[in-house]
DOLO-526521 format. One line per field, with one value per residue (C-alpha): residue in three letters; x, y, z. Coordinates in nm, 3 decimals, always signed. Each point is the difference from the previous one (the first is absolute). Example, Ala and Ser with C-alpha at 12.3 -4.5 7.8 and 13.67 -1.06 7.14 Angstrom:
BEGIN
code: (ALA:SER);
px: (+1.230:+0.137);
py: (-0.450:+0.344);
pz: (+0.780:-0.066);
***
This chain:
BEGIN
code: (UNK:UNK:UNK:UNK:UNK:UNK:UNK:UNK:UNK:UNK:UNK:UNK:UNK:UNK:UNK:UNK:UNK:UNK:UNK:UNK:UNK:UNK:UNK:UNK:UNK:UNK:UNK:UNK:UNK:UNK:UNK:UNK:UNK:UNK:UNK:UNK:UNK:UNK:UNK:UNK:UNK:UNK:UNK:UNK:UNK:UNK:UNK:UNK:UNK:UNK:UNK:UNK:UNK:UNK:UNK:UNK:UNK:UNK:UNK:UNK:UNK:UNK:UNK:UNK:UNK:UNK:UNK:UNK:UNK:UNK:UNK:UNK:UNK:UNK:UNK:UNK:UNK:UNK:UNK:UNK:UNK:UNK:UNK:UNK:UNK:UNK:UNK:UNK:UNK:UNK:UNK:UNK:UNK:UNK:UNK:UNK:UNK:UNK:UNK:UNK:UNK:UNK:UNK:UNK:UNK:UNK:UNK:UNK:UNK:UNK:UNK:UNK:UNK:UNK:UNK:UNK);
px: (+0.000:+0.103:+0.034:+0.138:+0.129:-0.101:+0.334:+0.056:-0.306:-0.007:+0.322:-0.114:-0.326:+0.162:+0.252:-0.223:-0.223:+0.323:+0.085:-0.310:-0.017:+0.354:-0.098:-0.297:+0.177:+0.266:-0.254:-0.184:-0.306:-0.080:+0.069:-0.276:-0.043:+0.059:-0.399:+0.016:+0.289:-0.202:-0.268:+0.181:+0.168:-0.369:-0.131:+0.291:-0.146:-0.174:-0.359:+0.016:+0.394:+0.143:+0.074:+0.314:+0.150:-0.025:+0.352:+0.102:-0.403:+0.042:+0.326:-0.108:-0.336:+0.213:+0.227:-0.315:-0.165:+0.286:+0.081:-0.320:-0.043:+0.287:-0.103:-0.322:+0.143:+0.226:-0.337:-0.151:+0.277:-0.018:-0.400:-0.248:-0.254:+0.182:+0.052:-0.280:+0.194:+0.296:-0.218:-0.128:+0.315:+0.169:-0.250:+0.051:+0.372:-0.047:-0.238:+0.254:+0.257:-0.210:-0.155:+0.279:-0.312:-0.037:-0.388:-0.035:+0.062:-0.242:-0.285:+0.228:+0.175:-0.375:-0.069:+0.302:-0.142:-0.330:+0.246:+0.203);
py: (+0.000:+0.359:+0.253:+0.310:+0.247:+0.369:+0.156:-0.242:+0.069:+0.323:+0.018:-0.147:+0.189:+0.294:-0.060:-0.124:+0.335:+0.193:-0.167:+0.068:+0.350:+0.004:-0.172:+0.201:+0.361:-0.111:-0.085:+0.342:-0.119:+0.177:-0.144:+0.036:+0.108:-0.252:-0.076:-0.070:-0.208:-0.233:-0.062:-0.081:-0.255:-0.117:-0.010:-0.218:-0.232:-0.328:-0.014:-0.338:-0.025:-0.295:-0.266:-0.040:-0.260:+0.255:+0.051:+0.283:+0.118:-0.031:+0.226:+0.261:+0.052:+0.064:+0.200:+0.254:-0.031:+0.135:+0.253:+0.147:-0.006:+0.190:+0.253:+0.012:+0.077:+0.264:+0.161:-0.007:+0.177:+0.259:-0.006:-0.134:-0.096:-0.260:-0.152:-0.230:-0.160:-0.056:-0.177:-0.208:-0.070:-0.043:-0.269:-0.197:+0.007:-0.118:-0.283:-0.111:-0.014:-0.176:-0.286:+0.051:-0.081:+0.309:-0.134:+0.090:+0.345:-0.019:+0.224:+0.264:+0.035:+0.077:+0.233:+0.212:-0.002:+0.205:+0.265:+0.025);
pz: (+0.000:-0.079:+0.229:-0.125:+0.265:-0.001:-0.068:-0.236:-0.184:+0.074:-0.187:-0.289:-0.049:+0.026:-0.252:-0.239:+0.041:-0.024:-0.280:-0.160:+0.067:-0.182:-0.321:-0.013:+0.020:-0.212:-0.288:+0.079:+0.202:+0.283:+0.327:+0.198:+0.384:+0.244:+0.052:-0.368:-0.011:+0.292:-0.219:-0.322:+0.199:+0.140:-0.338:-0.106:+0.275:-0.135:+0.080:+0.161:+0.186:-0.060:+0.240:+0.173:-0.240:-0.246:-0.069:-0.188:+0.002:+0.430:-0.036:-0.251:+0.210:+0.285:-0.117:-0.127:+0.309:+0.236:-0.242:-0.003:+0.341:+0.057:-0.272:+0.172:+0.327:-0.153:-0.141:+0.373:+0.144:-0.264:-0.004:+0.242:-0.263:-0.092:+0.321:-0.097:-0.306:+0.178:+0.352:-0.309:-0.124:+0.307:+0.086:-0.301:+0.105:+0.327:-0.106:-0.251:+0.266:+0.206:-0.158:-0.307:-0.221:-0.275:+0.033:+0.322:-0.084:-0.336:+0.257:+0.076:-0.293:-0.115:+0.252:-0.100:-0.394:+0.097:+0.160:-0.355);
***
């Protein structure tokens, strides 16, 4: 069974946003605020996570997960309103971390869609 740690993860998300943000500017597009970011990264989400034998699937949705979260939480600290996203978010986390089952997390995950 898979249990990713948060720094780990954490890590990982973030350098994938990062990342993304980079490849993005560089071809012109414009990054986006922080809030924005989050739910790109949400939307990326499958519908239905897969299950913890998912391999590469289990990893990517991890990786998008933490790194929204943490966008999330950047956009709370900057703005209140979207302390809601990132509780929604950070839920999802914890529930991963948890039961390490992406499914588990499938209702939050949700949540934090009707807040992008």
């Amino acid at each position: 069974m898979r249990r990713p740690t948060t720094a780990v993860a954490a890590a990982v998300g973030l350098l994938l946003a990062l990342t993304a943000c980079q490849s993005e500017a560089a071809s012109g597009k414009v990054q986006g605020t922080d809030a924005e970011l989050a739910c790109a990264a949400v939307s990326r989400l499958p519908e239905r996570m897969p299950g913890t034998d998912g391999g590469q699937a289990f990893d990517i949705v991890v990786a998008r997960l933490v790194g929204a979260e943490e966008l999330a939480r950047a956009a709370a600290l900057a703005d209140a309103k979207f302390q809601p996203l990132a509780d929604a978010l950070r839920e999802a986390q914890q529930l991963l971390n948890v039961t390490s089952d992406p499914q588990q997390a499938e209702p939050a995950v949700k949540k934090a869609r009707t807040y992008c």
